[in-house]
N, C-alpha and C positions, 0 to 999 in steps of 0.2 A: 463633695457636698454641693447639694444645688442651692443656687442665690433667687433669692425674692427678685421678682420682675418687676417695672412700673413704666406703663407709659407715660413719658415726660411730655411727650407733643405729638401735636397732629396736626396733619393739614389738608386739604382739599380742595381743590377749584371747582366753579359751577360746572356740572356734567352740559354736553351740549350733544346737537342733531349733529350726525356725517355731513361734515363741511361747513359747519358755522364753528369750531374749534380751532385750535392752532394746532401744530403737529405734536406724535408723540411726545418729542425729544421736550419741545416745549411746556406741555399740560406734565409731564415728567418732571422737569426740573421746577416746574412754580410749586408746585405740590409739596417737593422735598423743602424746598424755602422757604412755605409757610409751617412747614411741621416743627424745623429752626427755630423757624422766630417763636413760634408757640410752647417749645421750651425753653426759651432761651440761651441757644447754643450757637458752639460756633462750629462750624463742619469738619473742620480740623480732628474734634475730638471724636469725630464718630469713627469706630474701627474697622466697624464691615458693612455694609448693603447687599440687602434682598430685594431685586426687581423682578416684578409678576408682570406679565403682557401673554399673549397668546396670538395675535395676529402681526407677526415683525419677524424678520432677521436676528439673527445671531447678535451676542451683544448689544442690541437696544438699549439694553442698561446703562451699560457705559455711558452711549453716546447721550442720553439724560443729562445722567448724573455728571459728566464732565461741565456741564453748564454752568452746575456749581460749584464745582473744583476739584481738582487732579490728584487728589492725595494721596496718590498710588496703593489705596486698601484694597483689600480683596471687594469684588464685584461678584455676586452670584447670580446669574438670568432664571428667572424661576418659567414655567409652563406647565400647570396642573391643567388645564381648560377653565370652566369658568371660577376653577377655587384657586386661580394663580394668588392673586392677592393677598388670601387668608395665608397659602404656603408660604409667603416671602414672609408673612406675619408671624406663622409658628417655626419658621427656622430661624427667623431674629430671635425670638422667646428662647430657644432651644439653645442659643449660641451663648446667649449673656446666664440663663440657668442654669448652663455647665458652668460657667467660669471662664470659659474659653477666649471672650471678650466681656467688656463692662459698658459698654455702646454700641446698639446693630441699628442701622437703618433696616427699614422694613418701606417702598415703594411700591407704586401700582400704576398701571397709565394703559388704555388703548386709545388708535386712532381707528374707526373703524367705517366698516363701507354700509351705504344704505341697504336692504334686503335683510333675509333670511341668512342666519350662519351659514360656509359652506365650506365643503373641502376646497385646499388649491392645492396639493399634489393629488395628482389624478392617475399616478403610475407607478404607483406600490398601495401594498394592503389599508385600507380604512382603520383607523383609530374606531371602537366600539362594536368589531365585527358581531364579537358574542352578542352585546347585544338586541343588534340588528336580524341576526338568526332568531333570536328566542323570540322577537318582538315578528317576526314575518310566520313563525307559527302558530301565533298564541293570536293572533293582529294583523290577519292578511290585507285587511280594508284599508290599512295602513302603508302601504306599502306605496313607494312612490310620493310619499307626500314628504316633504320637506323635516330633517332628521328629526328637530327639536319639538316639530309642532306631530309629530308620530308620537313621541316615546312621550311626552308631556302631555300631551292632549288624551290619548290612549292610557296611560294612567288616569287620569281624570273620569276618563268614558268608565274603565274598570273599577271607577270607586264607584261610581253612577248606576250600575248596573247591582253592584254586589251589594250596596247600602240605601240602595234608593235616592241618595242628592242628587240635587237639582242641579241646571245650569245656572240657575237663578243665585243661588249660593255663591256663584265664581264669581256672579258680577258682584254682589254685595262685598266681597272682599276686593274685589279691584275699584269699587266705590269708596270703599275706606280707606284703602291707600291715597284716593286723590284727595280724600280732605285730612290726612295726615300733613303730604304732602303738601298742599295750600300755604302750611306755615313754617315749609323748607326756602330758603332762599336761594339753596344749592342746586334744588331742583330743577330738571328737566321739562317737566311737566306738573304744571298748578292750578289747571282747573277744576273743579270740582264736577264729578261728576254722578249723576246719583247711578242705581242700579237700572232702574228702568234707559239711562241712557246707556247704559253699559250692551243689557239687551237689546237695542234698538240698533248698535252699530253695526258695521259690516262682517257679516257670518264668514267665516273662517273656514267652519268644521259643523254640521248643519246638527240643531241639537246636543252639540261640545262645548262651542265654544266664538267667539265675537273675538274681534279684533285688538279690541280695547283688553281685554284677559293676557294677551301677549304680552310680554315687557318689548320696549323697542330697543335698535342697533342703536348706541349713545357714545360719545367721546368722553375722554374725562381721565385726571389722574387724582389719586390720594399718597397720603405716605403717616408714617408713626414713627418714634424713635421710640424704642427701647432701651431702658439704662438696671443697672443693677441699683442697690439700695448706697453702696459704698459710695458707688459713682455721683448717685443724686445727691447725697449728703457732701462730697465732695467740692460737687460743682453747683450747690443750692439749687439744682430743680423740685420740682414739684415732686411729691408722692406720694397724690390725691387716688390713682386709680393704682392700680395693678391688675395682673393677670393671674386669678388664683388658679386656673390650672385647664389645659388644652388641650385636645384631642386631635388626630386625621385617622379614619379610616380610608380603608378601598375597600372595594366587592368580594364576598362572597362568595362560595358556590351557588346558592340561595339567589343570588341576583338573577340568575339565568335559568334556574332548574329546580321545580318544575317553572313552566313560561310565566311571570304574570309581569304586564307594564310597569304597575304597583313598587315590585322589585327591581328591573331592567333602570327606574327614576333614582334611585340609591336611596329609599326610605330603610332598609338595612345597615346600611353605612352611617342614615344620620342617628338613626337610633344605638348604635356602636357607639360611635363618639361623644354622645350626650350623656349616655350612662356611663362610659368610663372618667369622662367629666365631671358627673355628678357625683361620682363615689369618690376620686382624689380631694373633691373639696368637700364632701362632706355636706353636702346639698342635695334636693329633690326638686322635680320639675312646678312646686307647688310652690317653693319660695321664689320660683322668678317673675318677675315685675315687669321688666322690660326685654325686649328681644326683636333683634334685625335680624331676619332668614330670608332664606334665598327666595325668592316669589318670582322668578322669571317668568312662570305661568301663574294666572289666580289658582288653577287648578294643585301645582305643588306650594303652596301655602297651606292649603287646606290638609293635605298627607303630608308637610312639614310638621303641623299641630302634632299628628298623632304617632309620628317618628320621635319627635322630641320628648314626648308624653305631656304633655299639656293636656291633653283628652284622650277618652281608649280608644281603641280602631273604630274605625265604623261612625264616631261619636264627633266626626267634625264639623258637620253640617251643622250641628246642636250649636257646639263651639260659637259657631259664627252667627245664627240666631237668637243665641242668647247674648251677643253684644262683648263677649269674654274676651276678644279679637284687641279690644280698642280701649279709649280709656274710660273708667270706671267700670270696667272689668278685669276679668282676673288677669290679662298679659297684656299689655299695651305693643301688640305687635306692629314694626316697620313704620316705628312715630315718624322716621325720614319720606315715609313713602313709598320706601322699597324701591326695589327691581322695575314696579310695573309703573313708579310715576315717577323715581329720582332717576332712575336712568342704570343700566347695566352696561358699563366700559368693562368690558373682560376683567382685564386684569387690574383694574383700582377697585373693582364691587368690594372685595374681601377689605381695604382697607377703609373705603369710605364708610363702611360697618363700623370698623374702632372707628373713625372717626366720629360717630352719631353717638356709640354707646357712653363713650370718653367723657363727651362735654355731659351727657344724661346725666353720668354718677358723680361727675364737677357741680351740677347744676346749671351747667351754662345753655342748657338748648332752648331756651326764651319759649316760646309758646308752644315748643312741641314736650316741654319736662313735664317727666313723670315725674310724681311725687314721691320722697319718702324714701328711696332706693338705695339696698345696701350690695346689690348685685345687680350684674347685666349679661343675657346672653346672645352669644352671636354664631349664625349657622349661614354655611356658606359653601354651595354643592359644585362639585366640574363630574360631566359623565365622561366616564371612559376610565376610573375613576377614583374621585377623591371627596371626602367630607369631611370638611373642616368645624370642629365646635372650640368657640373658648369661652370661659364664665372670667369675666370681671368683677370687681368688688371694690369697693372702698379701702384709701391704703391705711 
């Protein structure tokens, strides 16, 4: 029999630039200490940990979470790429659902380097071969340019071509992320900045795409604790939010064949998980209110909308000039700011997500709450590949 989920705590430290943070180990273990105190627990009683990273050594985890203490539990190292977070997030769900445990940590933390992502084994085969083949026939112009700003940007370019949006479009949502953001405290980045500065920064991608559309390299950890209902009642936590029900897909054949960028981005994958999402709980993509999606690019926010169904294909540009995007529209997308202004730490993105959605459906997020909220959705992508959906609700 599966047990009701609920997230009892979270926690988060401010994301920061490469080299104004402390080390994993450290943005690691403050993380899990504040998601503690924010249930009111003691570590003792936690039975397993899920740590997501992506740029570290073997057991990273550990070395963390031993900062806060030894308690000889099982430790799992998660590594999906950029959806490590959210996996450490649906194997904790997964573990306490079963019954198999009645408390799972769920962690997230990178330290990471300034630049563009990049491989560092350079002497065995490429993680995403496939879709670097499909993306080099379908997007030879693409070739040579740096992986994320190809397969991302190149999706962008192919919604652009096939639907007519503009570039103008991308900055308007990387514009609304920074006045999202403005009322994060967490945040990376809190300027505001309008669209027209968005077009005015440094071209990228000539016709695609500005600088400011990119999310940057960011340091940062998060973490959640997951408990069952016995356990909260137990030990008088909180059980304001729960997890009504959660998805991962991966790719496809459809990803790679026939060629399109579109698909190589995993909007297959988020569209899988959101409808099987949607059908467990017994929801549509028309009761959700609030929502933190992947936006590493402004470009896949926009093919985010219409994966998740929020709007039909083709219909995202509409989306975002009708103001649907933001609040006093229909989805108050990335009220934290997102990817493109709170900052993308690999492996905390996926939890700093609960973290935002968490306090939303508490009521605690001070001037970035949404109103009125009996659900929360959160989407969170890694290529190579994994897509992560879960809908939260009121417990």
């Amino acid at each position: 029999m599966s047990q009701k989920t609920y997230v009892a705590g979270v926690g988060m430290i401010p994301f920061a630039k490469p080299g104004a943070s402390g080390s994993y180990i450290e943005m690691g273990a403050e993380a899990v200490r504040l998601a503690l105190k924010d249930a009111g627990l003691n570590f003792d009683l936690v039975q397993q940990a899920y740590a997501g990273y992506v740029y570290g050594d073997s057991t990273c985890g550990q070395s963390a979470l031993y900062e806060v203490g030894m308690s000889g539990i099982p430790v799992i190292n998660v590594n999906n790429n950029c959806a490590s977070g959210s996996t450490a997030l649906f194997l904790a769900r997964q573990a306490v659902e079963s019954g198999a445990v009645d408390c799972a940590l769920a962690f997230g933390f990178e330290q990471m380097q300034p630049g563009a992502l990049k491989n560092f084994w350079t002497d065995r085969p490429t993680t995403m071969a496939k879709g670097f083949e499909a993306a080099a026939e379908t997007f030879p112009e693409g070739v040579g340019m740096p992986g994320a700003l190809m397969f991302f940007g190149g999706a962008g370019k192919e919604h652009m071509q096939k639907y007519g949006t503009r570039m103008e479009t991308f900055a308007a949502i990387r514009a609304k992320a920074s006045r999202h953001a403005a009322n994060n405290p967490l945040s990376v980045f809190r300027k505001v900045v309008t669209t027209e500065d968005v077009m005015a920064d440094q071209v990228v991608w000539e016709g695609v795409m500005t600088r400011l559309m990119a999310c940057p390299p960011t340091c940062g950890g998060a973490a959640a604790i997951i408990v069952s209902e016995r356990f909260a009642k137990k030990h008088g936590l909180r059980t304001d939010v729960t997890i009504l029900a959660q998805a991962m897909a991966t790719d496809k054949p459809r990803a790679f064949d026939p060629p399109s960028m579109i698909n190589i981005v995993g909007v297959g994958m988020t569209h899988d998980a959101a409808y099987e999402v949607y059908e467990k709980a017994g929801v549509g993509p028309e009761d959700i209110r609030v929502c933190e999606l992947h936006d590493c690019f402004a470009h896949n926010e926009l093919l985010t909308y219409e994966g998740l169904g929020f709007c039909k294909v083709g219909e995202g540009e509409k989306f975002v000039m009708d103001g649907d995007n933001t609040y006093g529209g229909q989805v108050v997308v990335n009220p934290s700011g997102g990817l493109l202004s709170k900052g993308h730490p690999l492996g905390a993105t996926g939890l700093a997500q609960c973290y935002e959605l968490t306090h939303q459906l508490r009521g605690s997020a001070d001037k970035r709450q949404v109103q009125g909220l009996q659900h929360a959705l959160q989407h969170n992508l890694g290529l190579g590949g994994a897509g992560v959906v879960t809908l939260y609700g009121r417990g």
